[in-house]
C-alpha positions as CSV (number, residue, x, y, z in Angstrom):
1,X,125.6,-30.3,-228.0
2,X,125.6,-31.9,-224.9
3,X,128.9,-33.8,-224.2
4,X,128.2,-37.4,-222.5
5,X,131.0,-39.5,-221.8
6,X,129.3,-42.6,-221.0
7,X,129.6,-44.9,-218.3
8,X,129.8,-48.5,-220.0
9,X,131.7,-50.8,-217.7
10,X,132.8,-53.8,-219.2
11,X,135.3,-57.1,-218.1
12,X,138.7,-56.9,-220.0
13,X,138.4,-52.9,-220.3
14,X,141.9,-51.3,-220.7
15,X,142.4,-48.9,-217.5
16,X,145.4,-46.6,-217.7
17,X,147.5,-46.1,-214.5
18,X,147.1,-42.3,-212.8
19,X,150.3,-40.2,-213.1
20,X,152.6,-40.4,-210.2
21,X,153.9,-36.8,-210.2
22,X,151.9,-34.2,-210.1
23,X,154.4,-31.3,-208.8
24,X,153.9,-27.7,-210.1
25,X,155.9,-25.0,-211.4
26,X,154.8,-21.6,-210.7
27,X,156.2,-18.4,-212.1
28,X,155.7,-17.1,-208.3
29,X,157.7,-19.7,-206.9
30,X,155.0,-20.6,-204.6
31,X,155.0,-24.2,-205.5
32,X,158.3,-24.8,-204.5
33,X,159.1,-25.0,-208.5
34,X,159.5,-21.4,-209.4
35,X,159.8,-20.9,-213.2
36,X,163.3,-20.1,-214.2
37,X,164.7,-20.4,-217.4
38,X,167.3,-23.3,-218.2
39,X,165.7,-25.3,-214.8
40,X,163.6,-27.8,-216.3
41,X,164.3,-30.4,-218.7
42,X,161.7,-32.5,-221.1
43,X,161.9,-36.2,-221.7
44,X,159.6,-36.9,-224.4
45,X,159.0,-39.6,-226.9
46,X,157.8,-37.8,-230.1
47,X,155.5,-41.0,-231.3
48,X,153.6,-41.1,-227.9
49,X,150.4,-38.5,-228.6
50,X,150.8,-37.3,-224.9
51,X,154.4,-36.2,-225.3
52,X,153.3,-34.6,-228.7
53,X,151.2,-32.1,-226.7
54,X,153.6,-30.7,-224.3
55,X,155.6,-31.0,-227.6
56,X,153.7,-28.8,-229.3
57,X,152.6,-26.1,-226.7
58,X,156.6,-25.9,-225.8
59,X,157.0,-24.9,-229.2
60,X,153.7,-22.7,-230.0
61,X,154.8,-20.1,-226.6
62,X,158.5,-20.7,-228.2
63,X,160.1,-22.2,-224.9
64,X,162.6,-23.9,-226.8
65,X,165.7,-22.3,-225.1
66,X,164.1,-22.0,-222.3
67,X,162.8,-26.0,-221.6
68,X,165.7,-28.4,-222.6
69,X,164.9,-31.7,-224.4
70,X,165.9,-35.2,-224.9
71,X,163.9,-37.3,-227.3
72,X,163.3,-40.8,-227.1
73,X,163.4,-43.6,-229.6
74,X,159.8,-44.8,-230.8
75,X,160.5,-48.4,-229.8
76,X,160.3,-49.7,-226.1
77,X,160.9,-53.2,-225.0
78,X,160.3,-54.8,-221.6
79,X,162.8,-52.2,-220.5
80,X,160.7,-49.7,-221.0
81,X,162.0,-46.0,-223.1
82,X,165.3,-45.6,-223.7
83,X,168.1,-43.8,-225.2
84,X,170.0,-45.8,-227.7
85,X,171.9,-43.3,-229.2
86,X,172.6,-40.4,-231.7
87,X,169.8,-38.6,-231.7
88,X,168.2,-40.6,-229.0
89,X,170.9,-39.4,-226.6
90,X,170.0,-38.2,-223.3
91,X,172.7,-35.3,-223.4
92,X,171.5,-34.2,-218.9
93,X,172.2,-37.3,-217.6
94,X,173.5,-40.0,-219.9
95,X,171.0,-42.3,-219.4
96,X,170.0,-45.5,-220.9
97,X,166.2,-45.8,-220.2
98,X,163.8,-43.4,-218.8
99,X,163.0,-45.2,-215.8
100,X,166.1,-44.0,-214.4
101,X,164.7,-40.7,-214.1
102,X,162.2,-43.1,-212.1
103,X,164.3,-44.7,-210.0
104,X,166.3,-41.3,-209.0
105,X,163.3,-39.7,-208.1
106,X,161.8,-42.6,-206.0
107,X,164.2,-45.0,-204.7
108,X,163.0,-48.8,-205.9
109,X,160.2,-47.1,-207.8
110,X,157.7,-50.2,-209.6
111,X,155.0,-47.8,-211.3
112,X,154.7,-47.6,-215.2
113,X,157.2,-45.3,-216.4
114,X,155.7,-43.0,-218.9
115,X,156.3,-40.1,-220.8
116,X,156.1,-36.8,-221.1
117,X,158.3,-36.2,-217.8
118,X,159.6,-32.7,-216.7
119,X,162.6,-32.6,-214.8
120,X,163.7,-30.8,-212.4
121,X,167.7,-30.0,-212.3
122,X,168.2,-28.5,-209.5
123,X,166.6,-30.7,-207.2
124,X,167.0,-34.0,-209.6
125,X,164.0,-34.8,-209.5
126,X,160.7,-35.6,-212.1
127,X,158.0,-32.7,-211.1
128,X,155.8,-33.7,-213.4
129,X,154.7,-37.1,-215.6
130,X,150.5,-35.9,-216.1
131,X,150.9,-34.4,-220.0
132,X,148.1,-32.1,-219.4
133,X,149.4,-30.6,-216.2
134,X,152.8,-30.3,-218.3
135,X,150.9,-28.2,-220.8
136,X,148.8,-25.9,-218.5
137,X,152.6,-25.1,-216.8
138,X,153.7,-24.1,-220.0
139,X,150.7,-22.2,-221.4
140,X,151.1,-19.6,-218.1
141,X,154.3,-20.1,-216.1
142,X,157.0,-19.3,-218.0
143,X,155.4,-16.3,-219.9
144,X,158.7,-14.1,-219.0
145,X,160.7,-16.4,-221.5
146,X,158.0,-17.5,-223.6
147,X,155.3,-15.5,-225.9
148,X,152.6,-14.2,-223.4
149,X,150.5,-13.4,-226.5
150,X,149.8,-17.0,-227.0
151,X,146.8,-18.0,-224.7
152,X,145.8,-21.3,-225.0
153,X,143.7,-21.8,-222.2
154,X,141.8,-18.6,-221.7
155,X,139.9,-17.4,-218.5
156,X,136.8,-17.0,-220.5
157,X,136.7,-20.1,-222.0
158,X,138.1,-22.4,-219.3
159,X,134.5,-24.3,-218.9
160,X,134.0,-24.9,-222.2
161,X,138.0,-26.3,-222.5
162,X,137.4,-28.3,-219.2
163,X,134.3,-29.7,-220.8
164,X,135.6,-31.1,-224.4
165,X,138.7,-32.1,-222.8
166,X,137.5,-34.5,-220.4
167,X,134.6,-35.8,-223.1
168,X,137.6,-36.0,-226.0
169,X,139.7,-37.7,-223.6
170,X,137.7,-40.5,-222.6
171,X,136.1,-41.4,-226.1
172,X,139.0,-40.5,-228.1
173,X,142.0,-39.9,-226.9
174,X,142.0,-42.8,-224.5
175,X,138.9,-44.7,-226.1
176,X,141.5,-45.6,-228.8
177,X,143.6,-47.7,-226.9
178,X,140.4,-48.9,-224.6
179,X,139.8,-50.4,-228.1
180,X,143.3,-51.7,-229.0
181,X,144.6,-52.8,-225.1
182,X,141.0,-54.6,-224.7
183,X,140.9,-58.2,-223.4
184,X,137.5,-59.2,-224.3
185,X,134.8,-58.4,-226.9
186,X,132.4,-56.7,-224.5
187,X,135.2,-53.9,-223.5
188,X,136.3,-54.0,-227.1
189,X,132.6,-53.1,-228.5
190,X,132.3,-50.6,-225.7
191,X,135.0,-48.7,-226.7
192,X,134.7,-48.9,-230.4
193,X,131.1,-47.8,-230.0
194,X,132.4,-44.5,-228.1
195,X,135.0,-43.7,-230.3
196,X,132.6,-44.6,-233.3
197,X,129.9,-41.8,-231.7
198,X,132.3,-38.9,-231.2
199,X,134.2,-38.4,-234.5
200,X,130.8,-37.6,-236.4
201,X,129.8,-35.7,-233.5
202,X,132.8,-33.7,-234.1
203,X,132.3,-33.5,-237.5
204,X,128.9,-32.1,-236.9
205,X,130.2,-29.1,-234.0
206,X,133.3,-28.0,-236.6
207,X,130.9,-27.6,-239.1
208,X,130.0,-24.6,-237.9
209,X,133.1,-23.5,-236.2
210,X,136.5,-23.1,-237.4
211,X,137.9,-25.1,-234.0
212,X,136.2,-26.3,-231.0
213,X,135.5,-23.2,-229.4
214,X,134.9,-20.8,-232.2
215,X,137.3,-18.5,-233.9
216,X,140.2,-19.4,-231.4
217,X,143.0,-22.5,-231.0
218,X,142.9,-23.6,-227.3
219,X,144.4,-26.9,-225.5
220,X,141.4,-28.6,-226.8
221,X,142.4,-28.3,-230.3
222,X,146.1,-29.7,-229.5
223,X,145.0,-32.2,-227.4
224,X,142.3,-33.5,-230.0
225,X,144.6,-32.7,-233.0
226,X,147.5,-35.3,-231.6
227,X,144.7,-38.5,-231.7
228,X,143.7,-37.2,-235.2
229,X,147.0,-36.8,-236.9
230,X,147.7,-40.6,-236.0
231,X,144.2,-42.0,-236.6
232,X,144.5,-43.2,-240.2
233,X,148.0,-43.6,-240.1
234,X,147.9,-46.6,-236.9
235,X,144.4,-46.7,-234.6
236,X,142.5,-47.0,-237.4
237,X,144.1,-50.6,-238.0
238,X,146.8,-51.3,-235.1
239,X,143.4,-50.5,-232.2
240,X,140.7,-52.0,-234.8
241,X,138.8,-48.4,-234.6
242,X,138.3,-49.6,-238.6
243,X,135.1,-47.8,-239.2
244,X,135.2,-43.8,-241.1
245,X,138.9,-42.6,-241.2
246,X,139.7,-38.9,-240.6
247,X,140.0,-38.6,-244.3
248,X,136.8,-39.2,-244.6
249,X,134.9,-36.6,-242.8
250,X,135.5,-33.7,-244.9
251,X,135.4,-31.0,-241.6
252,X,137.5,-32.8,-239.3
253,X,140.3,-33.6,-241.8
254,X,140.3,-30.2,-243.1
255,X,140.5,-29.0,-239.6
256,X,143.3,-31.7,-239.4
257,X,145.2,-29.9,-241.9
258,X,144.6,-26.6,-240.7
259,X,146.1,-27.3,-237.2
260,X,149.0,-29.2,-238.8
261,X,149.4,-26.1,-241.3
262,X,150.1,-23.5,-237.8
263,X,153.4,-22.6,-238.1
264,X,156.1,-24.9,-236.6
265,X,153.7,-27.8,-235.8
266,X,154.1,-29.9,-239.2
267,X,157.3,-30.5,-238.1
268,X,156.7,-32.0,-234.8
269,X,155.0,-34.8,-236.6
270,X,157.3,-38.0,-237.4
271,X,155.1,-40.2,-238.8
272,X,157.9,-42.8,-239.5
273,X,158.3,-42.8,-235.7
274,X,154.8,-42.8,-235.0
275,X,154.4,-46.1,-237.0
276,X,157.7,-47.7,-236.0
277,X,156.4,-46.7,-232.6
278,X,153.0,-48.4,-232.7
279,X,153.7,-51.3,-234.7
280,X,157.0,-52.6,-233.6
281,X,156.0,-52.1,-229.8
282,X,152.8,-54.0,-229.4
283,X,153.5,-57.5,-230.1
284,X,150.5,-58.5,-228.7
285,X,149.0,-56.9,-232.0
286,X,151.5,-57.2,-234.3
287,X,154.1,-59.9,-233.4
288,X,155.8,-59.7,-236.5
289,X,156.1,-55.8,-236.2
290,X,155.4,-55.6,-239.8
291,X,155.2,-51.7,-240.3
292,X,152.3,-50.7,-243.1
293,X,153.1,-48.8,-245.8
294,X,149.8,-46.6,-246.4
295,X,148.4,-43.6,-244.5
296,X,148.3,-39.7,-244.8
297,X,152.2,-38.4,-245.6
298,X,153.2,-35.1,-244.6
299,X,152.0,-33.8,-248.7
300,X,148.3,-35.0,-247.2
301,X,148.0,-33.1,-244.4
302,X,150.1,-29.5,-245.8
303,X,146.8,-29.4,-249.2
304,X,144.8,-26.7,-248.8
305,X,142.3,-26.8,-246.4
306,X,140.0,-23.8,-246.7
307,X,138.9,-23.3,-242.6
308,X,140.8,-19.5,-243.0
């Protein structure tokens, strides 16, 4: 299968802002981040598809008392993420909004604040705000307190991972919101079209593999499943990428299923706050922040998909 990504240009097309921080932990040290347990702390919002990743991986190499974590509440206002309280309760710092974490890492900062962000305590500082930097660091650097076993980018594979990632992320994962963020038809139809092309395309390569590569789960697989598990649910409608649903192409929502099935994933998926998230947020979309009822439910995506 050859994997284009297209090069449409079109007035009014959504462009997403480069990460700020790209910093590196290194189990050597040799980045000036060495890998310790107990260092580093993750902001995340759990709605946001790029914080679900690092999300996700943090759990799958079993980080969790390793990597510390404050969650965010799924609704941001002109003051950007923040931590209202309760469970939304930034327990490091005792911060209101994210962009403090901004702000104390670069003095007068004006960039979008964004999320994931890894922290750094001992030099209180954000290392890291790129999601799939975040990931990588996680999959390799902190195998002395993790689960070495789990490999999710693997030397033999890492052109083929390299490949779908960068194809996945610029039809899917960001075509969705080059459809819903577009401000004019043109960039609207450009995006639709791309995001139209590539879900049958995938249905046609997983019907012959169980995931992307073959017999194997890698980063692709998590980075694809987070667009998936919230297509039907809000981009389907919110981003007006209203053609086929998931549910309707029999591989890729069984494949769905099965990556939502691996153990301790289902239950990073809030699909409450993914929908309060999407639909209270984007008032240019939905200014009455009217939340629909419908989409896949948690009973949807644990039947039995039959990829084993």
């Amino acid at each position: 299968m050859t994997l284009s990504l297209g090069s449409e240009l079109a007035r009014g097309e959504f462009v997403r802002q480069q990460s700020r921080f790209r910093d590196w932990v290194t189990a050597d040290g040799s980045s000036g981040h060495p890998a310790a347990p107990g260092r580093y702390h993750l902001y995340v919002a759990i709605a946001c598809p790029w914080s679900h990743r690092a999300v996700i991986v943090r759990k799958l190499k079993r980080l969790e008392d390793a990597i510390g974590v404050s969650w965010i509440h799924p609704y941001r206002d002109e003051r950007g993420w923040a931590f209202p309280g309760g469970e939304f309760t930034d327990d490091l710092h005792g911060w209101d909004f994210l962009s403090e974490a901004y702000e104390a890492t670069v003095s007068n900062y004006e960039g979008r604040v964004s999320v994931p962000v890894l922290w750094d305590k001992e030099t209180e500082r954000i290392v890291n705000n790129e999601s799939a930097d975040i990931i990588r660091m996680f999959n390799s650097e902190f195998d002395e307190w993790g689960d070495p076993s789990v490999d999710l980018y693997p030397e033999d594979l890492r052109g083929e991972i390299d490949e779908l990632d960068e194809w996945i992320y610029e039809n899917l994962n960001n075509g969705v919101y080059r459809a819903g963020f577009a401000e004019s038809q043109d960039a609207y139809d450009v995006a639709y079209a791309r995001v139209a092309a590539i879900l049958p395309a995938l249905e046609e390569r997983l019907s012959s593999r169980r995931y992307l590569t073959g017999d194997r789960i890698t980063e692709a697989d998590w980075r694809l499943f987070v667009t998936l598990v919230r297509f039907d649910a809000v981009y389907h409608t919110h981003f007006r990428c209203n053609g086929v649903k998931v549910a309707e192409l029999p591989n890729l929502w069984d494949y769905t299923r099965d990556l939502y099935q691996q153990p301790g994933v289902g239950e990073t998926v809030d699909m409450d706050q993914i929908k309060t998230h999407y639909y209270t947020t984007h008032d240019m979309l939905n200014p009455k922040r009217i939340i629909p009822a419908g989409g896949p439910r948690h009973e949807d995506f644990m039947a039995p998909h039959g990829r084993g």
